[in-house]
C-alpha positions as a printed NumPy array, in Angstrom:
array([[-110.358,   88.214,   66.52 ],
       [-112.06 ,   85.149,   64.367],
       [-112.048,   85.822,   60.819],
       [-113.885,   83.222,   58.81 ],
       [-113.103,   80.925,   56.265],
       [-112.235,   81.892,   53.133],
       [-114.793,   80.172,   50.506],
       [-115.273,   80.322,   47.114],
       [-112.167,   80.482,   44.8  ],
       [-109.052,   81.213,   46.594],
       [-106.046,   82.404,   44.795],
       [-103.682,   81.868,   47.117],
       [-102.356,   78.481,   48.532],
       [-104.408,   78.08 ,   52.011],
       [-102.87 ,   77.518,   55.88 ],
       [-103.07 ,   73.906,   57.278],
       [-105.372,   75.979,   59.976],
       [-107.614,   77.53 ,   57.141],
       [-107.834,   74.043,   55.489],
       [-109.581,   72.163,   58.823],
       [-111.95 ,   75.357,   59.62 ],
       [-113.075,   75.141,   56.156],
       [-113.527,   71.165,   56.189],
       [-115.396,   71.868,   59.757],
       [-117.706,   74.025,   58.27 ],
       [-118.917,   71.179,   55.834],
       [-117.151,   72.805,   52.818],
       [-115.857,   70.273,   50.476],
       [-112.073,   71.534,   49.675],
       [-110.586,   71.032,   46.055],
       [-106.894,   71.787,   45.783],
       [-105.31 ,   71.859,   42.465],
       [-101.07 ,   71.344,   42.239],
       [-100.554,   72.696,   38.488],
       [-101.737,   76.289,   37.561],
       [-103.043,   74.334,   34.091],
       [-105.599,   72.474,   35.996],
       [-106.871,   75.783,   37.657],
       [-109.609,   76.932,   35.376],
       [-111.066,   72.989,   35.156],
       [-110.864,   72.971,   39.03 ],
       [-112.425,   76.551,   39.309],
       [-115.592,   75.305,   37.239],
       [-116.47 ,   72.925,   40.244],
       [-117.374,   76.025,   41.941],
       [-120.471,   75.844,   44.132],
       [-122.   ,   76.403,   47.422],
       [-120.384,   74.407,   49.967],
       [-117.192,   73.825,   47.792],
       [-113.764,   76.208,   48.533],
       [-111.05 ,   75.982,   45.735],
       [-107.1  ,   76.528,   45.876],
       [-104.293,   75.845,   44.761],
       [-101.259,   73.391,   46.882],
       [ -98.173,   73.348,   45.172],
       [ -97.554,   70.497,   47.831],
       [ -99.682,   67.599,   46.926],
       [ -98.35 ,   64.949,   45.555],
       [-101.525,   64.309,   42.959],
       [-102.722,   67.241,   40.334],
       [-106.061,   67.23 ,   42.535],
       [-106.951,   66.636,   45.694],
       [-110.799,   66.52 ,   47.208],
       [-111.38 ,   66.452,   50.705],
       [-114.49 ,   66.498,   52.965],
       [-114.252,   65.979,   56.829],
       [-112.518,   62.595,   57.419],
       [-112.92 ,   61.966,   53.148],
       [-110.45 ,   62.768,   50.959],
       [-110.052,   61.59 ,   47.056],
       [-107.119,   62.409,   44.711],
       [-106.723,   62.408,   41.313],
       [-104.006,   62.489,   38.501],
       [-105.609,   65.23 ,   36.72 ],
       [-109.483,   66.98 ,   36.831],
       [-112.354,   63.811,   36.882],
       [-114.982,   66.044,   36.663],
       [-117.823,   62.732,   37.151],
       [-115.567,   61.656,   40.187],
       [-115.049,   64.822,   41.649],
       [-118.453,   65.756,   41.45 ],
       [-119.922,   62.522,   42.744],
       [-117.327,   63.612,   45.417],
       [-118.821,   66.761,   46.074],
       [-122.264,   65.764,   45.994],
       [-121.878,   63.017,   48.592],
       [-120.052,   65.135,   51.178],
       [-121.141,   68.566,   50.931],
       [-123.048,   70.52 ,   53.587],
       [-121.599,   68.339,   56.306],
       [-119.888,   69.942,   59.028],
       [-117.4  ,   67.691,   61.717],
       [-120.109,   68.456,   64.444],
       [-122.898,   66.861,   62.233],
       [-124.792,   69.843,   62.023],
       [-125.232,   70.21 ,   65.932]])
């Protein structure tokens, strides 16, 4: 059975799988490596945007849309929102 996406804040440190449906979907996906940077990442919450942590990445935080991707040293709230506005809404398929 298909279970969707999860969205929103996600406490938990997502699948490789869960990480391309959600970037298919047109969700923007902010990962965070250090539990300090969690509550500054969290605050980028919005529609379209999914939030975890990655204890894996080699930056503090890492943005990615489909086929976009920006990383950062530690939370650039103007960058990562520029980020987020640019690329947001836009599924793989182009909408169709």
């Amino acid at each position: 059975m298909f279970a969707p996406p999860p969205r929103g804040v996600v406490a938990r440190q997502l699948l490789p799988a869960e990480q391309v449906t959600i970037l298919e979907a047109g969700d923007v996906l902010i990962q965070y490596r250090d539990a300090a940077d969690a509550d500054a990442a969290q605050a980028l919450r919005q529609t379209w945007v999914t939030i975890a942590p990655n204890a894996t990445l080699k930056k503090r935080i890492v943005a990615t849309a489909w086929t976009y991707k920006l990383e950062c040293g530690g939370i650039d709230q103007p960058s990562l929102q520029r980020f987020v506005a640019s690329h947001k809404g836009q599924p793989a398929n182009g909408g169709n």
